[in-house]
ZAMARGU-4260 file (C-alpha; in steps of 0.2 Angstrom, whole numbers, plus 5000, padded with zeros to 4 digits):
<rodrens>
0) 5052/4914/5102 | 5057/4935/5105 | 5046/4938/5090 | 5030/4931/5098 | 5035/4937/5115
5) 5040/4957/5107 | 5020/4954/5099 | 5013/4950/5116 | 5021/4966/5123 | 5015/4977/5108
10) 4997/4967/5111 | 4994/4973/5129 | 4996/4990/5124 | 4978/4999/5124 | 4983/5012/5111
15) 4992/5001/5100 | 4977/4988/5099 | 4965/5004/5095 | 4978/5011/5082 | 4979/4992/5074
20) 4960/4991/5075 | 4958/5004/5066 | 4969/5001/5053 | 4963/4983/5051 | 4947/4990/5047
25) 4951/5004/5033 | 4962/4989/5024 | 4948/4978/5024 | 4936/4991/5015 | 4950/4997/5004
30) 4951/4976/4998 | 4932/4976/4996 | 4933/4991/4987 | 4949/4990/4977 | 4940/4971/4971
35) 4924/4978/4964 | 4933/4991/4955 | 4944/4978/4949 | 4929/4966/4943 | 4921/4981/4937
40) 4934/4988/4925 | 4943/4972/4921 | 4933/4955/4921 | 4916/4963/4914 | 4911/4951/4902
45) 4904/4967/4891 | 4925/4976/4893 | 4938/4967/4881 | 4952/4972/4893 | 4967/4979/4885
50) 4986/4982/4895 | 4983/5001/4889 | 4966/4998/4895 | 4972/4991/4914 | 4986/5007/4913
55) 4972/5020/4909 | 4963/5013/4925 | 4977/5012/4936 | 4982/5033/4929 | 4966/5040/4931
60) 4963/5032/4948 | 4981/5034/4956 | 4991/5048/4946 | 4977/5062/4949 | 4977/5060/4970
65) 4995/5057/4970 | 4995/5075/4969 | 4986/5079/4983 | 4999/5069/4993 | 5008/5084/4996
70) 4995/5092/5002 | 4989/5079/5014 | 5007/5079/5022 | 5006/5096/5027 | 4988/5092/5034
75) 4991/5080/5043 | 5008/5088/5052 | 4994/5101/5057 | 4979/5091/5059 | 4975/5080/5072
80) 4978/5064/5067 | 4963/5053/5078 | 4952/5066/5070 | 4958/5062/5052 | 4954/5042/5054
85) 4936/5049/5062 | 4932/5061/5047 | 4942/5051/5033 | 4932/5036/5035 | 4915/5042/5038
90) 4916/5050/5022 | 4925/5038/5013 | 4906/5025/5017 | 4896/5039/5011 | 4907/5041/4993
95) 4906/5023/4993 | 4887/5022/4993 | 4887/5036/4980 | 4899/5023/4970 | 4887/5008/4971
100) 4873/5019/4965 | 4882/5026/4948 | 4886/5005/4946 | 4869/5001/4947 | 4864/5016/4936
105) 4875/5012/4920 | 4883/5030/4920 | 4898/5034/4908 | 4915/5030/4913 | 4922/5046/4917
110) 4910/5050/4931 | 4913/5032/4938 | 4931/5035/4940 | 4927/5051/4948 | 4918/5045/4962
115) 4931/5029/4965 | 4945/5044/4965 | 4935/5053/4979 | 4936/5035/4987 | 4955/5035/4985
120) 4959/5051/4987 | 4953/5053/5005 | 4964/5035/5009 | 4979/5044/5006 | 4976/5055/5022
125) 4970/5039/5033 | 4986/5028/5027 | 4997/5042/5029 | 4992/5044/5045 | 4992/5027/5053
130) 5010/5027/5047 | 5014/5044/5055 | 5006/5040/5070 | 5014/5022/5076 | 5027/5029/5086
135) 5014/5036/5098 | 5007/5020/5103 | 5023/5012/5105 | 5043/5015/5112 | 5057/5017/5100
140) 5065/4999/5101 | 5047/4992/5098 | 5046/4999/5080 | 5053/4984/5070 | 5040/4975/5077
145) 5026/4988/5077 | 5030/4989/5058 | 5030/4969/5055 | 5014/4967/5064 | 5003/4983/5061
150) 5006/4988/5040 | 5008/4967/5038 | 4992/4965/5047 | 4983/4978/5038 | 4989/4970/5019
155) 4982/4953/5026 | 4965/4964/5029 | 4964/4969/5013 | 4970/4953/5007 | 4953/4946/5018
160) 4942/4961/5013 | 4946/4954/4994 | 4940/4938/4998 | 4924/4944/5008 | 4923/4954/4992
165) 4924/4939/4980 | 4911/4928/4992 | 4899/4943/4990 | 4898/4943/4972 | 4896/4924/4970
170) 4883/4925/4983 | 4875/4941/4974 | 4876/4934/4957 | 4890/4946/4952 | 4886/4964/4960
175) 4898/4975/4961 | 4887/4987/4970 | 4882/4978/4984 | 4901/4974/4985 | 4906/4992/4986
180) 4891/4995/5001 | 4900/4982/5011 | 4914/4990/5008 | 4907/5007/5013 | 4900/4996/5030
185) 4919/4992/5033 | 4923/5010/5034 | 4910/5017/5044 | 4917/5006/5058 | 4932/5009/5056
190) 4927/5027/5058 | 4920/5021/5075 | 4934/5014/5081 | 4943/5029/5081 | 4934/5034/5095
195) 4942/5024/5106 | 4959/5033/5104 | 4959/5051/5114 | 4961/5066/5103 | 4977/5070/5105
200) 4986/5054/5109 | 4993/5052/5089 | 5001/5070/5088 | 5007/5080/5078 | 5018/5086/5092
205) 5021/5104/5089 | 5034/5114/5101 | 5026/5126/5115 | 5025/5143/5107 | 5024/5137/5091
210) 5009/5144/5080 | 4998/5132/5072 | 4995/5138/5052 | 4977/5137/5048 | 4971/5126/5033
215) 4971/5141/5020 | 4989/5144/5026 | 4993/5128/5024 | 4988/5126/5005 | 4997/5142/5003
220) 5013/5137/5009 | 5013/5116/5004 | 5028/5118/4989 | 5037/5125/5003 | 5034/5113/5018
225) 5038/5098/5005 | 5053/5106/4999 | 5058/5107/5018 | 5053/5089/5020 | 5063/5083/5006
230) 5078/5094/5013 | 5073/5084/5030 | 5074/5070/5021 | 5091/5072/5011 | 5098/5073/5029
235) 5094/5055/5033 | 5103/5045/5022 | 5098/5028/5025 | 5079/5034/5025 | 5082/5043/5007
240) 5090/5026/5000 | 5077/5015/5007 | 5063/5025/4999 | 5072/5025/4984 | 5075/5007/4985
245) 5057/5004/4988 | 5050/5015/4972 | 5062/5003/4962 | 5054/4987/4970 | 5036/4995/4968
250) 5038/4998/4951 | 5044/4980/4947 | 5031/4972/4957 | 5017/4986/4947 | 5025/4978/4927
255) 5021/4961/4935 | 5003/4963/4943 | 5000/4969/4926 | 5006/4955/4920 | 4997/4943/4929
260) 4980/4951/4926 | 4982/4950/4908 | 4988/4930/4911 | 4973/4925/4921 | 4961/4936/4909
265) 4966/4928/4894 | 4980/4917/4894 | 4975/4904/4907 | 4955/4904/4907 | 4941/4904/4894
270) 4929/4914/4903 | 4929/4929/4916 | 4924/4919/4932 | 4938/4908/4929 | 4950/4920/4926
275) 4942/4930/4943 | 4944/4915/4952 | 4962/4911/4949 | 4967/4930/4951 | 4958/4928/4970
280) 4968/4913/4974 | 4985/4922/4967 | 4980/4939/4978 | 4978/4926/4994 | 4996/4916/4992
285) 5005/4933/4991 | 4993/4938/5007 | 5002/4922/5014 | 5018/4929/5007 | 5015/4944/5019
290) 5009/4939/5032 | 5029/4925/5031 | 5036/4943/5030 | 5029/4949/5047 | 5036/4935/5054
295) 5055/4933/5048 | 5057/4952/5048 | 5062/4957/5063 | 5072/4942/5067 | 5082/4946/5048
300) 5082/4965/5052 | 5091/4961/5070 | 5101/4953/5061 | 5107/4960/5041 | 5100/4978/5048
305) 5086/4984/5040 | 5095/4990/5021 | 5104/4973/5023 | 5086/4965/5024 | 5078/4975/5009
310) 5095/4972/4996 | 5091/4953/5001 | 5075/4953/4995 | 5077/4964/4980 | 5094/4951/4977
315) 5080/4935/4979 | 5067/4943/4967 | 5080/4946/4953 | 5081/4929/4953 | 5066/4922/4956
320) 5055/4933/4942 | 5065/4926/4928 | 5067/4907/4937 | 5049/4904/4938 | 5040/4917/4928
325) 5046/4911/4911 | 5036/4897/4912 | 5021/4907/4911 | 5012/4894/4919 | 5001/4896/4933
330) 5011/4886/4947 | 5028/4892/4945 | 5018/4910/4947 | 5010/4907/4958 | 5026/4902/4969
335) 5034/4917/4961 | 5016/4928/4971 | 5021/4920/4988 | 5041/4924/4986 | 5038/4941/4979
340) 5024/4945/4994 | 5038/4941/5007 | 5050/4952/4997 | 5038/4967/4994 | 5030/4966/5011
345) 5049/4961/5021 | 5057/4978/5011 | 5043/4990/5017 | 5042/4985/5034 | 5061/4989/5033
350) 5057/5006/5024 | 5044/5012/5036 | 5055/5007/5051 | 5070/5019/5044 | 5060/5032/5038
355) 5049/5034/5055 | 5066/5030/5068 | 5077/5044/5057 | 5062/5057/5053 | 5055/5070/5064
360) 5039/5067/5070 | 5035/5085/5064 | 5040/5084/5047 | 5035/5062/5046 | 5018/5065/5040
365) 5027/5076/5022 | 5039/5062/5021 | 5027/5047/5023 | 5016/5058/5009 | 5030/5059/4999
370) 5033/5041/5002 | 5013/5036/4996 | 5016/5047/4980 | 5032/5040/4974 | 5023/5021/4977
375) 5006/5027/4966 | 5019/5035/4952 | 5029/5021/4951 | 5016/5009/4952 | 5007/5018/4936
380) 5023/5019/4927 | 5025/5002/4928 | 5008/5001/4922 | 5011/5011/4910 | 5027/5000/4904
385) 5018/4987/4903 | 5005/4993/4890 | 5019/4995/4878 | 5027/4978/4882 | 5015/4966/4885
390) 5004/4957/4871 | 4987/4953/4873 | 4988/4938/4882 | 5000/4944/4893 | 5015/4933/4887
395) 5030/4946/4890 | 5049/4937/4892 | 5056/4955/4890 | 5044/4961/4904 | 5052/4948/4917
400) 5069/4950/4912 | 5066/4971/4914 | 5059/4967/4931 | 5072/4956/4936 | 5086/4969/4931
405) 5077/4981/4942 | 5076/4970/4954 | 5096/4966/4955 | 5098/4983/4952 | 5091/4989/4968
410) 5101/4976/4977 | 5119/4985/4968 | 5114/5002/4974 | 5110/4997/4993 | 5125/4986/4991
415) 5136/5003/4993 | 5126/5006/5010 | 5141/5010/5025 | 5134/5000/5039 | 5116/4994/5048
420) 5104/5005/5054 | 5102/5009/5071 | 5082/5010/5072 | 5081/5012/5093 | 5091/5027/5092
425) 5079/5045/5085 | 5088/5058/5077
</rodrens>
């Protein structure tokens, strides 16, 4: 099969392998992590969960260090990107374990979330990064491939951190805290790893002559450099409709994940395990969902173009939310989780393969900043949405039909797209 040989190639490469190592790592933890926090402010048994309760989460975790996306954009355009995966992780394990400790120690909510948005804040440099740096590891007509294996692989990793993180608490009697030093473990090696990579090797490439702004400089002059990587960025068309394109399908799949916590904390399960339980298995059939999308990509790319692959699978999900999700019954959904993680994950392998093929490499790491930030907004608006549509079981037919029209809307406006992209080809 080409997609298995196109793997094997991408496989020998050192670099590439280091790059993917690393990422596989940092996902993992962020699983772990994103788990406990999950079990912590949503299936205690002493929280009675609210959707306004699961929005105010998701806001003061997400909507804070979206702003710094920005800023991490000029960074890393400037900073060396093997030295951000060094430095990021190792001082994501350390806020971890200061995490696990204010667990353990009962303190208010408030200083909780502060220390879980140190976590997160400091992942949107790491994930920027890996992003921005994937076209050093491999060539130009690779990148298709690149982008199915390496972000699909790292979702899986997450996927399997959650499931490492659901095995420790059953093991640990329901500790949250020794889940979050596990996670803190995974991101200490991770910080290793990058050592294997040479300094250098992942850019930014800046042109000979060209002085480098120091940090002070850079924070000065960030509304700039984003207003230039958004003028960057209304050049290239079919990367500005596939962003687009994905926020819409981001903020449809954020209403839904809502959704289907409240389902499986109230409406389908009598107690918190339960309901944790069948939230786990969910989280693993759109993992398989992903990791299907990895696969059929790049064959369906070669073949519909990259915009013609993401309208496909915003047109499939308009149908399928309403087909299987009014049932509001565990099976159906939990069909409706695989369908919707080959959608979700086969439309961002498409997005990060425009965006990196028609962006600079010296203005990619702005636009894939710009990129994380409108995912965290829309996501938290959906959230948001949801608070104000959903009852407390999480019974919402108005919800899925909202979702689905997004969905088909999405599909309308890439409809009006001119022709495929040409991905080998770099502006």
């Amino acid at each position: 099969m080409p997609v298995v040989r196109d793997l094997r190639v991408l496989l020998r490469r050192r670099d590439f392998r280091n790059l993917l190592a690393v990422r596989l790592l940092c996902q993992a933890a962020d699983g772990t992590y994103q788990v406990a926090l999950a079990t912590f402010v949503v299936f205690s048994p002493e929280k009675q969960t609210s959707p306004a309760a699961i929005a105010s989460a998701m806001a003061v975790l997400l909507l804070p260090y979206s702003a710094i996306g920005p800023f991490a954009g000029v960074l890393l355009d400037r900073w060396r990107r093997r030295q951000v995966f060094l430095y990021g992780n190792l001082l994501r394990a350390l806020l971890a374990c200061v995490t696990a400790v204010l667990i353990v120690a009962h303190v208010p909510d408030w200083l909780f979330y502060v220390s879980a948005l140190s976590v997160t804040a400091v992942n949107r440099f790491v994930l920027a990064g890996l992003a921005a740096a994937l076209p050093h590891v491999v060539e130009a007509d690779e990148l298709v491939t690149a982008n199915a294996l390496s972000p699909t692989a790292g979702t899986l990793a997450a996927v399997a951190g959650g499931g490492l993180a659901f095995l420790v608490r059953i093991l640990a009697s329901g500790s949250n805290a020794l889940v979050v030093l596990v996670g803190a473990g995974l991101y200490l090696c991770a910080g290793l790893v990058a050592l294997r990579l040479a300094v250098g090797l992942l850019g930014p490439d800046h042109p000979p002559g060209r002085m480098r702004p120091s940090v002070a400089e850079g924070v000065v002059l960030t509304v700039r450099g984003m207003a230039e990587g958004l003028r960057h960025l209304a050049g290239r068309r079919e990367a500005a409709r596939a962003l687009t394109a994905m926020t819409l399908m981001r903020f449809a799949y954020g209403a839904l994940t809502v959704m289907l916590l409240m389902l499986c904390r109230y409406a389908w399960t009598d107690n918190e395990a339960d309901g944790l339980a069948l939230l786990g298995i969910a989280v693993g059939v759109s993992g398989a969902g992903f990791f299907a999308a990895a696969v059929v990509t790049p064959w369906l790319v070669g073949r519909l173009g990259p915009l013609g692959w993401i309208t496909a699978c915003a047109a499939g999900s308009a149908l399928l939310v309403p087909a299987l999700g009014l049932f509001f019954e565990p099976g159906p959904m939990l069909v409706a989780a695989f369908a919707l993680g080959v959608a979700t994950q086969g439309a961002k392998i498409s997005t990060d393969t425009v965006v990196q093929s028609r962006v600079d490499d010296d203005y990619r790491g702005r636009v894939f900043s710009v990129y994380d930030v409108l995912f965290n907004v829309a996501f938290v608006g959906a959230a948001a949405v949801s608070s104000l549509m959903l009852p407390a079981d999480g019974r919402s037919v108005a919800l899925l039909l909202a979702t689905a029209a997004i969905y088909a809307a999405t599909a309308v406006f890439l409809r009006r797209r001119r022709g495929p992209v040409d991905v080998s080809r770099e502006t």
